[in-house]
C-alpha positions in Angstrom: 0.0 0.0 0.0 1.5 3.2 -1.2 0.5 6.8 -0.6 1.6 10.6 -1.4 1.0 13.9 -0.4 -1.3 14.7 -3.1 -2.4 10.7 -3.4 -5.1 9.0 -1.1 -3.6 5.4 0.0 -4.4 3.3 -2.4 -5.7 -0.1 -1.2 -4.7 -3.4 -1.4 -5.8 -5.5 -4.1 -6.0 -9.2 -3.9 -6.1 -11.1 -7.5 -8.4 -14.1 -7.1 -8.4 -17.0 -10.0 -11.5 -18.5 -10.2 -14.9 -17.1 -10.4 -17.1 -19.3 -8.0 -19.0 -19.0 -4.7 -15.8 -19.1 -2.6 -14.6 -15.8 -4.5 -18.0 -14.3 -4.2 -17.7 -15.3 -0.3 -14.0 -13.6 -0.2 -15.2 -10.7 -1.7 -18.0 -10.3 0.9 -15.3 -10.3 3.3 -12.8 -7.9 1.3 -14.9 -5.1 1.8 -15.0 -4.9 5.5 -11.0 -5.1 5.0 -10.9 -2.1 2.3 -9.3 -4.5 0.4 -9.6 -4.2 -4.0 -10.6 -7.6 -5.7 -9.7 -8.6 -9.3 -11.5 -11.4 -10.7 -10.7 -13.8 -13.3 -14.1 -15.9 -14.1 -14.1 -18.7 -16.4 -17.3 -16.6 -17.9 -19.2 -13.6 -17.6 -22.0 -15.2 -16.0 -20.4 -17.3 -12.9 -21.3 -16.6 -9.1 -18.5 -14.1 -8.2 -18.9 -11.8 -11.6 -22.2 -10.7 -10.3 -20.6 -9.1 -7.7 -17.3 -8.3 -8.1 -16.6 -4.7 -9.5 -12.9 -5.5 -11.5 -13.6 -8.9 -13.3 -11.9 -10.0 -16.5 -13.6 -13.1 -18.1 -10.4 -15.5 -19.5 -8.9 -19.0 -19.2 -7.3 -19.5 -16.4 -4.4 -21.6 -18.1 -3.7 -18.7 -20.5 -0.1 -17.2 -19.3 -0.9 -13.9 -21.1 -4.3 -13.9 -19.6 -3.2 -14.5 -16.2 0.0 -12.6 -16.3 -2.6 -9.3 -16.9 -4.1 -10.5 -13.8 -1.2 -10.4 -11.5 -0.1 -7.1 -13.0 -2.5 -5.5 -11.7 -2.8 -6.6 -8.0 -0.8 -7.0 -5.0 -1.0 -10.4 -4.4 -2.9 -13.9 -6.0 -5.1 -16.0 -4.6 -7.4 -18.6 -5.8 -11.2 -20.1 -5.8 -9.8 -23.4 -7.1 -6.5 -25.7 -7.3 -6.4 -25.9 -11.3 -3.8 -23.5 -12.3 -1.1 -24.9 -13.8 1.5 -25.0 -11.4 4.3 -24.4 -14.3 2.0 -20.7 -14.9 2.1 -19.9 -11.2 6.4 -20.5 -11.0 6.8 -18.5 -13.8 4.6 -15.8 -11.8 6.7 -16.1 -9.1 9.9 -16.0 -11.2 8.4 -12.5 -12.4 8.2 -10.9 -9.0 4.6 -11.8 -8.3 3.3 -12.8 -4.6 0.9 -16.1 -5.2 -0.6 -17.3 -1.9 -0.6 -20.2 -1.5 2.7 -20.8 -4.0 2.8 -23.4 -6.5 5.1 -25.9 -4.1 2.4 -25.9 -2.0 -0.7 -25.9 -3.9 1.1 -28.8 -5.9 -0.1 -30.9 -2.7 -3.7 -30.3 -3.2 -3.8 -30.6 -7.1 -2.4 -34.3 -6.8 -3.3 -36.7 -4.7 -0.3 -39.4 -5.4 2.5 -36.2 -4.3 0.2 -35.4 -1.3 0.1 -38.9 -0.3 3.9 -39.3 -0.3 4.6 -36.3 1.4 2.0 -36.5 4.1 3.6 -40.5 4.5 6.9 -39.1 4.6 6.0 -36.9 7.4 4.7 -39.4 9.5 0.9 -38.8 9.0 -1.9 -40.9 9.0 -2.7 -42.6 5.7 -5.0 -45.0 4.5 -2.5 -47.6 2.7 -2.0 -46.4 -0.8 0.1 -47.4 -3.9 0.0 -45.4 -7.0 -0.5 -48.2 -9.8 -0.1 -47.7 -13.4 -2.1 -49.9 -15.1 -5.0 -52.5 -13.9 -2.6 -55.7 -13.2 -1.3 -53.5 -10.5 -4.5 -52.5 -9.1 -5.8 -55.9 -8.7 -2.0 -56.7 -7.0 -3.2 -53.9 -4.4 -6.7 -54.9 -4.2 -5.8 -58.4 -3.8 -3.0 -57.6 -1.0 -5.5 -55.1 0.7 -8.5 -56.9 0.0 -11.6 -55.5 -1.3 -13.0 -53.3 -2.2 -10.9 -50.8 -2.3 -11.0 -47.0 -4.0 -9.1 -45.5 -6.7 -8.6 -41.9 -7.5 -7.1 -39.7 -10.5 -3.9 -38.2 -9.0 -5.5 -34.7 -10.1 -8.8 -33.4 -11.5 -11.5 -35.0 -9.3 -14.0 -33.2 -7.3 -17.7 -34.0 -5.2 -17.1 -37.5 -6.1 -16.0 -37.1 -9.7 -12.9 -39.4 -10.4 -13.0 -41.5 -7.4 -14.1 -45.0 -7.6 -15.1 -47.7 -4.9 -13.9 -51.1 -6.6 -15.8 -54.1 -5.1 -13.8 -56.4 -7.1 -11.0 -57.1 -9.9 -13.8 -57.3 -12.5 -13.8 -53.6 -12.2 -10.4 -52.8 -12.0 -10.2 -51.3 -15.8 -12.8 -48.8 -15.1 -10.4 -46.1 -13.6 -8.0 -46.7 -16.6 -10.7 -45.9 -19.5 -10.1 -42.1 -19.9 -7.3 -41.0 -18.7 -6.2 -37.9 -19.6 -2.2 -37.2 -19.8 -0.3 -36.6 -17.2 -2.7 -38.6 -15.0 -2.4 -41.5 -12.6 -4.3 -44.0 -10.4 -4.1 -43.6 -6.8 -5.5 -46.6 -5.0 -6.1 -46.9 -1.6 -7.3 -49.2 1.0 -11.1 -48.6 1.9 -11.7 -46.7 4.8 -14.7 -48.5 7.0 -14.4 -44.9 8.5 -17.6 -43.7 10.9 -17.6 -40.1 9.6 -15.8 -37.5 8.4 -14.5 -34.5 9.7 -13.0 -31.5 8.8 -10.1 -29.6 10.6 -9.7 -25.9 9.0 -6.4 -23.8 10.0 -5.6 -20.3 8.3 -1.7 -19.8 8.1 0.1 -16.3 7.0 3.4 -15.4 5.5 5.3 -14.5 9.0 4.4 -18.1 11.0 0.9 -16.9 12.4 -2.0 -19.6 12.6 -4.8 -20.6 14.1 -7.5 -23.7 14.2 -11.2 -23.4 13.3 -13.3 -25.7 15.4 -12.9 -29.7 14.0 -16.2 -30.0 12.4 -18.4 -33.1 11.1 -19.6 -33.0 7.4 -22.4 -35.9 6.0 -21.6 -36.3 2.5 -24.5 -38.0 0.1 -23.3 -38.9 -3.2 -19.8 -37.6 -2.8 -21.4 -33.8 -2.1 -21.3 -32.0 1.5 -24.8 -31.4 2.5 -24.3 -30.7 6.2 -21.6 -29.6 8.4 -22.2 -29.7 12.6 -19.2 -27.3 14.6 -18.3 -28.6 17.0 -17.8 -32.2 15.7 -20.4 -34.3 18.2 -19.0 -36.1 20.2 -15.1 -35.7 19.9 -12.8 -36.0 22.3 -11.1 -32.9 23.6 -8.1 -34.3 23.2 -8.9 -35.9 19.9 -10.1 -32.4 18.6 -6.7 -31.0 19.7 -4.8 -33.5 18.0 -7.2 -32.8 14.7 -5.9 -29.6 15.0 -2.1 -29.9 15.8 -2.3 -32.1 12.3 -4.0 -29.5 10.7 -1.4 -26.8 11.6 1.4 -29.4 11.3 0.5 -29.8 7.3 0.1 -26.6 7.2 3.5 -25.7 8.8 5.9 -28.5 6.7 3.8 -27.4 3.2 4.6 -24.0 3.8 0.7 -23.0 3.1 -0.3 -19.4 3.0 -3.7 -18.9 3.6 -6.7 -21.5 4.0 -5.9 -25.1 4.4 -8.6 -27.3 5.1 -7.9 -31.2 6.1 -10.7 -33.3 5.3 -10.3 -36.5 7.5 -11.9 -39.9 7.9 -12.5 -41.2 11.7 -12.3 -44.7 12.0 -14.5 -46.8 13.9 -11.8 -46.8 16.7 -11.8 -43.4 17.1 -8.3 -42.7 14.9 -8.2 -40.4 11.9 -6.3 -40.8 8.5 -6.6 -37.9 5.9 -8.6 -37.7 2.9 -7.6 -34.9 0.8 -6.5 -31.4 1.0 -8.0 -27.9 0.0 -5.9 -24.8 0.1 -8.7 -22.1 -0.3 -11.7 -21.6 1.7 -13.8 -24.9 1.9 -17.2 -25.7 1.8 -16.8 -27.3 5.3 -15.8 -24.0 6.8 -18.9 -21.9 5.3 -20.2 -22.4 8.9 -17.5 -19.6 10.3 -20.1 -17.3 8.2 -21.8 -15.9 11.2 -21.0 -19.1 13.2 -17.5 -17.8 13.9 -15.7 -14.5 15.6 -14.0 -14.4 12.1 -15.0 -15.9 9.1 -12.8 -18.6 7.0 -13.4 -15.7 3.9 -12.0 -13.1 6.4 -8.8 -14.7 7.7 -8.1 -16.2 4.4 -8.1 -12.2 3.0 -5.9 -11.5 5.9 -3.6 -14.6 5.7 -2.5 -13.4 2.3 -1.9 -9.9 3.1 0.2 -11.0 6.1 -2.5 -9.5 8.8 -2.8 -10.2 12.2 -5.4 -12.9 11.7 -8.9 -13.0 13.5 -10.4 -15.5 16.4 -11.7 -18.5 14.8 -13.6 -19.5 17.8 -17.5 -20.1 17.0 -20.1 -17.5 18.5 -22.5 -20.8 19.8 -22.7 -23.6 21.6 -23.6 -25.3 18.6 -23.0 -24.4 14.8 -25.0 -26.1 11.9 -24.6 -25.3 8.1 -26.7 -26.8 5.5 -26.2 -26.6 1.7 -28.9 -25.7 -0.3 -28.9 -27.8 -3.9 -30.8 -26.9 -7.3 -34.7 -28.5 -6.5 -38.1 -27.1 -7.4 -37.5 -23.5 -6.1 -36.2 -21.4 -9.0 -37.1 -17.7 -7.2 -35.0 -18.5 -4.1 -34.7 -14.6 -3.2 -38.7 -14.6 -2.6 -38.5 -18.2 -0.9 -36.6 -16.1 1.6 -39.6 -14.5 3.2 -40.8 -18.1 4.6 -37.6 -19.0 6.2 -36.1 -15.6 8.3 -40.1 -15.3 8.9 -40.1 -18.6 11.1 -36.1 -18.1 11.6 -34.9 -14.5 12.5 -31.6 -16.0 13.8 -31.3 -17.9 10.1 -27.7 -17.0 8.4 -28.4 -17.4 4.4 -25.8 -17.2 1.7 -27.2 -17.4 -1.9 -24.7 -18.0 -4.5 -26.3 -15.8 -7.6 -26.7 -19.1 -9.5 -29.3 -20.6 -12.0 -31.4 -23.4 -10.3 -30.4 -26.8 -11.7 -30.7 -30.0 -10.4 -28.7 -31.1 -7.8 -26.3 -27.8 -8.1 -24.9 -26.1 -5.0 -26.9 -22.5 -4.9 -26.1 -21.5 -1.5 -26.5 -23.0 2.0 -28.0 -21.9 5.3 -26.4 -21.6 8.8 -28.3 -22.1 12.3 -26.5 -21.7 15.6 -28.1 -22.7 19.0 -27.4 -24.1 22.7 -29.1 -27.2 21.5 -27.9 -29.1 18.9 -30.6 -31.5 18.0 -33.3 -27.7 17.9 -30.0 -26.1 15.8 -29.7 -29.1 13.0 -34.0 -29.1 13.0 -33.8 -25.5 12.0 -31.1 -26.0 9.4 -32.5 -28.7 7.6 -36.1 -26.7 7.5 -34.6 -23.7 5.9 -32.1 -25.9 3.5 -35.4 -27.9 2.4 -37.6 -25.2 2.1 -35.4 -23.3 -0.5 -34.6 -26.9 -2.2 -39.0 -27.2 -2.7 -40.0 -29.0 0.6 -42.6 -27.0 1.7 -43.5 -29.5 4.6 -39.7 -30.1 5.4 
């Protein structure tokens, strides 16, 4: 930030890649900060574009594209993990500040380097094997036993390229459509009993802290709940949630957001899923559930601020996503729910309806968990169509 005698400070300005709800979300937050944002959205139509002031609709793998971007802004930051990581290096060789940097983000945009790092640092790991063709899959499956679940090393999202293998008869289906550079990750199958979610923001100068650990339900490989605080952890099962959080955080060097999505065994243990360095759809609680937001310390972690209390407001903290149903008009569905709800938190992502879609999600808070997760789920189903929910 720069100023003049004759020259108002001008503010910071944070480049985000990406144009989705999670940059709509950080641009929320950005204003509270006085911080600029420029937008690149893959079109002129995508959730953050209808709200962000400076957008520039281009391809994200473009160098020319992106290096117009950076040009402009003080810093990078992303919505998603699919920039090349050879365009982000040659950013960096340029003189530009990307948070989180390419060595990092590498970790999140392939699953086989993230799972040899994260071994190679001592942390838990389903049993995995990186197998390049399907006589080596059915050697892991049959040494494992099945099933067992394979996963492009990059690409996959909300269950898109993963695959639960009941038997070697299936073992070519991963293999079919490869594209290049990609690989098969298997791993053993995880009898886990749910998943959680430990969130840590990290900046530049060493500064982090730990989001409550929270439990997501996934249907059809899609969040559609998160609870904060996880029910039923162990304090000192939560702490160590967290200490692995900011441990990853710490060796990978991440700037920013770092989310740690983890299955708990039936035994209480924990091994880790998969990585997200951004905010994630498991933190969209801390949107009125938390002292500061995952958007707001995010904004802060890049610009090297002092970041904010991560501690939630309430007892209890439940978010629910709302996906595309039979409500098209979801501004007007709105009366219904803050009508029975005045303590109802709703984001709305500025999207078209379709089936299935993530369009926003609701947040409840409460001393009572099971009265907090009734409320949720009303609102959530209400703006899916459920008029009875």
């Amino acid at each position: 930030m720069t100023s003049t005698a004759d020259q108002s400070p001008r503010p910071f300005v944070v480049g985000i890649i990406g144009g989705g709800q999670l940059a709509r979300m950080m641009y929320g937050a950005s204003i509270g900060l006085g911080v600029e944002v420029h937008l690149l959205a893959e079109g002129p139509d995508v959730s953050a574009a209808g709200v962000v002031h400076q957008v520039t609709v281009g391809d994200y793998t473009d160098p020319a594209t992106v290096r117009a971007l950076a040009a402009t802004c003080d810093v990078i930051t992303f919505d998603h993990e699919h920039v090349p990581g050879g365009l982000l290096r040659e950013l960096e060789d340029l003189g530009v500040v990307v948070r989180p940097g390419p060595q990092a983000l590498l970790h999140a945009q392939d699953k086989a380097v993230m799972r040899e790092r994260l071994s190679a640092l001592g942390l838990p790991c389903p049993a995995y094997r990186v197998v390049a063709d399907v006589a080596a899959l059915v050697a892991f499956g049959d040494e494992q036993g099945w099933p067992v679940i394979a996963k492009t090393s990059r690409g996959g999202y909300d269950g898109h390229g993963v695959w639960k293998l009941e038997s070697a008869a299936e073992a070519a289906e991963p293999f079919a459509d490869l594209g290049p550079g990609i690989q098969i990750v298997a791993e053993e199958f995880v009898d886990f009993a749910r998943e959680l979610s430990a969130i840590v923001a990290r900046s530049p100068s060493g500064q982090a802290v730990a989001y409550p650990v929270s439990e997501s339900v996934q249907r059809n490989g899609v969040c559609v709940e998160t609870v904060t605080p996880a029910p039923g952890l162990d304090p000192d099962q939560a702490v160590a949630a967290e200490l692995l959080a900011l441990t990853v955080a710490h060796e990978l060097e991440v700037v920013g957001l770092l989310a740690v999505e983890l299955m708990q065994r039936r035994d209480g243990s924990v091994v880790v899923n998969e990585l997200a360095m951004r905010p994630h759809n498991t933190g969209h609680w801390s949107l009125g559930g938390a002292h500061t937001s995952q958007f707001d310390n995010h904004l802060r972690a890049v610009l090297d601020l002092p970041l904010g209390d991560p501690a939630a407001r309430a007892p209890w903290t439940v978010m629910a996503n709302v996906l595309g149903g039979t409500v098209e008009d979801l501004p007007s569905a709105l009366l219904h729910c803050f009508a029975r709800d005045r303590r109802l938190q709703v984001q709305l992502y500025g999207k078209s309806v379709r089936p299935g879609r993530k369009v926003g999600h609701v947040t409840a808070y409460g001393d009572d968990l099971a009265e907090t997760r009734t409320r949720a789920r009303h609102a959530a189903a209400y703006l899916m169509g459920d008029p009875d929910a």
